[in-house]
Steps between C-alpha positions, in 0.01 A plus 500: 500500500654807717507354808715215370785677311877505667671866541771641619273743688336270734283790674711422823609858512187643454357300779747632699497842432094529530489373856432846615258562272325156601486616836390857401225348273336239815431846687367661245253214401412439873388881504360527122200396385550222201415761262671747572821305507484370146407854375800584682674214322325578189612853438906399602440226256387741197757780567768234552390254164426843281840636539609198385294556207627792393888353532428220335351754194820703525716243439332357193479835337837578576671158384274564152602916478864375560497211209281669237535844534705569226313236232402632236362277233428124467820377695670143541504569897101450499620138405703469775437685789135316617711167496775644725218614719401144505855362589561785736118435695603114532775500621452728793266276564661163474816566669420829714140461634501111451134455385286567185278813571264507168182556474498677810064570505455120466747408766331742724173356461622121589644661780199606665336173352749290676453718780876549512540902613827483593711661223911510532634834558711501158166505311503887618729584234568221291202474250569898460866471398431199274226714358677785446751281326248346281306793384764743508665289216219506294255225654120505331366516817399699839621584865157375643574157602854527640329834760221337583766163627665783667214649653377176621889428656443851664178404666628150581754624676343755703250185615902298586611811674163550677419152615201516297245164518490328128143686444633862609825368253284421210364822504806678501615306227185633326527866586897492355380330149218747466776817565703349246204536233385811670878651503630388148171634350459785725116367503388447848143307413706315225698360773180391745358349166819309446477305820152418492470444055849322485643343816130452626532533858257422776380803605387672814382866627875521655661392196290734285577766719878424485561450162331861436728631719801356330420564166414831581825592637731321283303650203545884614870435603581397158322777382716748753786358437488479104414864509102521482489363183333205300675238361305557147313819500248488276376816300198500345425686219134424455238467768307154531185484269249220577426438125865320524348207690428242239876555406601455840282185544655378178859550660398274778485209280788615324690494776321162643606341220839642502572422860371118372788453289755716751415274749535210266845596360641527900357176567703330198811699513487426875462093476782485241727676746421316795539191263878572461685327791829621398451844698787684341366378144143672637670829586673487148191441296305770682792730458543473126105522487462803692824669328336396118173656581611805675755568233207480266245691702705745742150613629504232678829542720456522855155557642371734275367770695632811267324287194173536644556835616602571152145345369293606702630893439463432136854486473484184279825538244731435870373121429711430154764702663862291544303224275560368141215653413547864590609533088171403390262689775356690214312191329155541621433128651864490628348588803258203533730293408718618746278481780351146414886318500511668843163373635623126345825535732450694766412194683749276442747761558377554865512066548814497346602771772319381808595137396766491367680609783451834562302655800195743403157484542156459284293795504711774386498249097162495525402873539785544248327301229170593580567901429679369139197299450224802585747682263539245229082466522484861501712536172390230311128578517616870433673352182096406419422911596374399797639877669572280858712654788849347467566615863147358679493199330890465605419523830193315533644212346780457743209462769339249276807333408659460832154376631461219269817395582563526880115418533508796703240748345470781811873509578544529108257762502643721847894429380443662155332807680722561753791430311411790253319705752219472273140457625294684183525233339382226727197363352663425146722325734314306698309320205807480311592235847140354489450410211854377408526297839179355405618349148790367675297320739283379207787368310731338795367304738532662832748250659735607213 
């Protein structure tokens, strides 16, 4: 766990520097009501944690724009570049941070499970640099998981630096997770929903009122500082008709389904990693993985953000682009095809990423393969002249998918909205969730 891992940084310094601030923060809780002081917190937390967000986004994008901006065509570097990511991610952590800092979400929630809220300052920056490492390479995954460690590290160490009591400690470790989300996402109620749908914390009207606050601001300063702008805007070209319903309510158990066998592929490809014991031989196999199925599906470089923009805009030849298959987009099921040898690897690409020794997170795979399921749903049944919206049934599905996967349905539901500033379409969305987090349920037990 966190609190056990030697480091060069052993938060000595820190200590020392933050005596004035210790001092500073006694008055102002003697004359503050309890509320107002973790508002207070709140807000520093979110501006402080969302800033973060938005660096952390900057340098992925600009390690990928530096390393593929001048491919052009299926190229041997797809075969190599996730694996150096890989090799490059582990070792900065094994001999510069010391300590193994995967699968940041699920560390966080053993955290506050253990009750241990005391994070060590060189998680502040360390899952972001690994992460940028990772992804920036060409990891299948997302930024979610190594922000929201960061965010928590933020709020942890506000509750060192303030003298906080373990309760007032465990929230702030809660209010920095949810910014994360909230940040990364730019999707303030995606963020709230996080904390409650995925780390599952105890709640209270203080917390509540906190964690609003938090995701709130971290949210809008990733949206200042990124310009005003969505991460995917959607565009739609067609206004939502309710005669589309039965098709949406089909997609839901699509995408149940789907999720069924996503969630079943991570869970393999996940044991037969851990079941290495050679570590090096791990990192090796999941490099050569990653590198084989990237080279063969480039779509699936990096986290993937630009592909569902590209989808969702109806902007679908961008997919077979830099592929082996770009020769042969004419063929009318190439397409399909395409799409379904995606869907079958997108994840074990993400396990082979986030376990394999790289540092990502989960969420960002899941909306990812949910908006090239709604779109392989969309285009098969249109094969069948079934006239569907390519770009509804897109987005709807990466609500559905993502929610039979996390087991999240209302943070699936807020995330995809907010993320493409889209609430038109809402509805299609939220039975997309329902009904695909329902078949998931039905099919895996709920301790899975």
């Amino acid at each position: 766990m966190l609190r056990n891992s030697p480091h060069i940084f052993s938060g000595k310094a820190l200590a020392h520097g933050a005596g004035a601030l210790s001092r500073m923060a006694a008055v102002m809780r003697e004359r503050m009501s309890p509320g107002i002081f973790v508002l207070m917190l709140a807000v520093f937390i979110g501006l402080v944690t969302g800033t973060m967000a938005v660096v952390l986004k900057w340098l992925v994008n600009y390690i990928v724009a530096k390393l593929t901006g001048g491919l052009h065509g299926a190229s041997w570097l797809y075969l190599l570049l996730p694996g150096a990511g890989i090799f490059l991610s582990v070792l900065f952590q094994r001999y510069v941070v010391r300590h193994r800092i995967e699968h940041g979400t699920e560390e966080i929630k053993a955290d506050i499970a253990d009750k241990n809220y005391w994070l060590r300052p060189y998680f502040l920056y360390a899952p972001m640099l690994a992460s940028a490492l990772t992804l920036g390479f060409g990891g299948s995954a997302g930024s979610e998981g190594p922000i929201a460690g960061t965010g928590a590290a933020v709020g942890s160490n506000v509750g060192r630096i303030f003298r906080l009591p373990p309760e007032m400690a465990m929230m702030m470790v809660a209010l920095g997770a949810g910014a994360g989300i909230a940040g990364i996402f730019k999707s303030p109620v995606g963020g709230v929903l996080f904390t409650i749908e995925i780390l599952r914390v105890q709640l209270s009207t203080m917390l509540v009122v906190g964690l609003f606050a938090s995701c709130i601001v971290a949210a809008m300063t990733a949206y200042l500082w990124s310009g005003c702008t969505p991460d995917v805007a959607f565009i739609p070209t067609e206004s939502f008709e309710p005669s589309i319903i039965p098709a949406i309510l089909l997609l839901g158990v699509f995408c149940g389904l789907y999720g069924t066998y996503y969630r079943y592929t991570v869970q393999r490809t996940r044991r037969m990693l851990e079941a290495m014991r050679n570590h090096w031989w791990r990192n090796l196999t999941a490099a050569i993985g990653l590198g084989v199925i990237v080279f063969l599906f480039p779509v699936l470089y990096g986290e993937g953000y630009g592909i569902i923009g590209s989808v969702i805009n109806e902007r679908a030849p961008d997919l077979l682009r830099n592929s082996l298959f770009s020769s042969a987009q004419a063929h009318v099921w190439m397409m399909p095809v395409f799409l379904a040898g995606v869907l079958l690897l997108k994840g074990i690409a993400a396990t082979l990423t986030n376990s394999g020794g790289g540092v990502a997170g989960d969420f960002a795979p899941t909306l990812f393969a949910g908006c090239i399921a709604g779109f392989f749903f969309a285009t098969l049944a249109n094969h069948f002249s079934a006239g569907l919206d390519q770009q509804v049934f897109a987005l709807a599905g990466m609500a559905g998918t993502m929610s039979a996967i996390m087991r999240a349905p209302l943070m699936a539901v807020f995330i995809t909205a907010e993320m493409t500033w889209n609430y038109e379409f809402f509805l299609p969305l939220a039975l997309a969730s329902g009904v695909a987090y329902l078949i998931s349920r039905l099919i895996i037990k709920p301790s899975e």
